[in-house]
C-alpha positions, 0 to 999 in steps of 0.5 A: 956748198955753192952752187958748182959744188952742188951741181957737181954733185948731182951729175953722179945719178944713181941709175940708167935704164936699157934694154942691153944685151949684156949683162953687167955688175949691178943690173936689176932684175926686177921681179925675176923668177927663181925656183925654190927647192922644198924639203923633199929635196934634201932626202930625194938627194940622200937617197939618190945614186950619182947620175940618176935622174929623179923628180922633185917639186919646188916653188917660184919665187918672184924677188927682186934681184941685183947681179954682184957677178963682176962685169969683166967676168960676164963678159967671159964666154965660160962664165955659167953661173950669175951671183945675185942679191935680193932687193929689200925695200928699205921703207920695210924696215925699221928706221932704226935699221935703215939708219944702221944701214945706211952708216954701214953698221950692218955688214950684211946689207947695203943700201941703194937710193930711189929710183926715178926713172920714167917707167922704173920708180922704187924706194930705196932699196938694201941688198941683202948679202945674206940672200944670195942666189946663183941663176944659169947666165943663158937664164938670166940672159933670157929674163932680160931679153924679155924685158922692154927696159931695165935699171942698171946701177951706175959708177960709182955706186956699183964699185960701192956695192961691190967693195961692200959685198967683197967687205961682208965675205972676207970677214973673219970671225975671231974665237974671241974678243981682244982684251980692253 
């Protein structure tokens, strides 16, 4: 590579930081408090009568988390519910795994680079499309406003992360195998 080519090639960083008040495709929501449901939930909603109110306990969980909800969608008024991802830290796994993910063997995660940005530093991160969450968008929009800055994932990584999701759903399993 000579040097244009390289510097180029640096210009596209993986990440900014703010402190928006939008949301977009590809936020982190570092440390995000999502409540859990128990056991219990699940008989205390076979047992229960359309439009009863009933109490039931769950646990608070503290993941990081990233929005898949597609931006042009947030921006919509009617738009309720955030789709988010949780963050893994890549340097949790094996490197065996992170090579898998890393050359999108593994159509399940997704690897995003370091961050080093001022007060926002972390490892690579995978997504995990196996754990999907959905928060109310008043929620979310309250979480990030408590917040003093956050991390967005910038073009086009954000687009890749989005095609890579889109390529996990729209797999379909086939009864069997073609023949060699």
């Amino acid at each position: 590579m000579n040097n244009e080519s390289e510097s180029s090639y640096n210009d596209f960083h993986w990440y900014t930081t703010g402190s928006w008040d939008t949301l977009e495709q590809g936020d982190l929501l570092l440390n995000c408090p999502v409540p859990i449901p128990t056991k219990e939930l699940s008989g205390a909603l076979m047992r229960a009568k359309e439009g009863e109110a009933f109490e039931f306990t769950y646990e608070v969980h503290y993941p990081d988390l990233i929005i898949l909800t597609q931006s042009c969608d947030l921006r919509k008024r009617d738009i309720e519910q955030i789709l988010l991802c949780e963050l893994i830290p890549a340097k949790d796994q094996s490197q065996d795994v992170k090579t898998s993910v890393r050359k999108e063997h593994r159509p399940g995660l997704h690897m995003i680079e370091e961050c080093e940005l001022n007060e926002h530093n972390f490892g690579q991160q995978i997504v995990d499309f196996k754990t999907v969450f959905t928060l109310p968008k008043d929620f979310v929009l309250a979480f990030v406003g408590s917040q003093q800055s956050r991390v967005r994932l910038l073009p086009p990584y954000r687009e890749h992360l989005a095609q890579a999701f889109a390529r996990y759903f729209m797999r379909v399993g086939l009864p069997r195998n073609l023949k060699p």
